[in-house]
N, C-alpha and C positions, 0 to 999 in steps of 0.2 A: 297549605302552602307554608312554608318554614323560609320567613325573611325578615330582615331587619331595614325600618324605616331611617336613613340618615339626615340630618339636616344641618344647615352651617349658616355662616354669616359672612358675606366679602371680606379678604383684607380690608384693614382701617386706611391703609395707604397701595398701593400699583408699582411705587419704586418710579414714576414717571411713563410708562408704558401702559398702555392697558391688557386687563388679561384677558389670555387667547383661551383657556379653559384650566378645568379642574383634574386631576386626575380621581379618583376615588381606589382606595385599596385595603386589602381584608388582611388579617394574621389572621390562623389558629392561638387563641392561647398558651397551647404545649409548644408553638416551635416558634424561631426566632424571624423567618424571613415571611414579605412580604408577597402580594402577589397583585398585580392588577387586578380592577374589577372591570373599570370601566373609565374611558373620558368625555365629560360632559361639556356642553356651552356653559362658556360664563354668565349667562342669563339664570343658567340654573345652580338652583342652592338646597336641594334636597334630592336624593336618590331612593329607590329600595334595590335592597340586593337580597336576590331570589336564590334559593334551591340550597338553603342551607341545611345541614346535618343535625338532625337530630340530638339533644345531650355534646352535642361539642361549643366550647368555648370562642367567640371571636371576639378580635378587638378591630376596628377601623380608624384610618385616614384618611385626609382629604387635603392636596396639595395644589396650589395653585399656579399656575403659568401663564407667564408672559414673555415674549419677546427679550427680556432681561437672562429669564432660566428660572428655575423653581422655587419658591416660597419652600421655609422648612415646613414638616406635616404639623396639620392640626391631629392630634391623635384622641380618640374620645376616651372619653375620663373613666368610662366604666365598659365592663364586655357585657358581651350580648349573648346567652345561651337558650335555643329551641328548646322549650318541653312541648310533649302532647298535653292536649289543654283540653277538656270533656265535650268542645266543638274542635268540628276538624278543620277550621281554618287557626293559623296564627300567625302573629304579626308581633315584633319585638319593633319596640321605638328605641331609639339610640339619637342622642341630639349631641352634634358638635359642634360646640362653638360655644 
């Protein structure tokens, strides 16, 4: 399996509202725009996103929402690329925040 484990840490502040959820979203490396992955409960602060491509480059974010409108992205600091690994499972950690 070819996935990257995410993980974050709430806003330090809600803006007054509490938040309604997260979104999560993947780049390619090579290109500029984003794509949905997934929106999670605010209860939740880690994701894996599954079924990623072999030798390609990703980078991710995670935006958070409330009743206000969107937090800007947290974007992780480093990308994340799938090799085959001499077992055939793999697992990329990727920690944002």
């Amino acid at each position: 399996m070819n996935s990257a484990d995410l993980s974050w840490k709430p806003p330090k502040s809600d803006g007054g509202s509490k938040l309604t959820k997260y979104i999560i979203e993947i780049r390619d490396a090579r290109r500029t725009y984003w794509n949905k992955v997934e929106e999670v409960k605010p209860s939740v602060t880690s994701y894996t996103v599954s079924n990623l491509t072999m030798d390609n480059e990703y980078v991710f974010r995670v935006i958070a929402v409330n009743d206000e409108g969107q937090s800007p992205p947290l974007t992780s600091d480093k990308s994340a690329k799938p090799k085959r690994e001499l077992s055939k499972s793999l697992i990329i950690t990727t920690n944002i925040g």
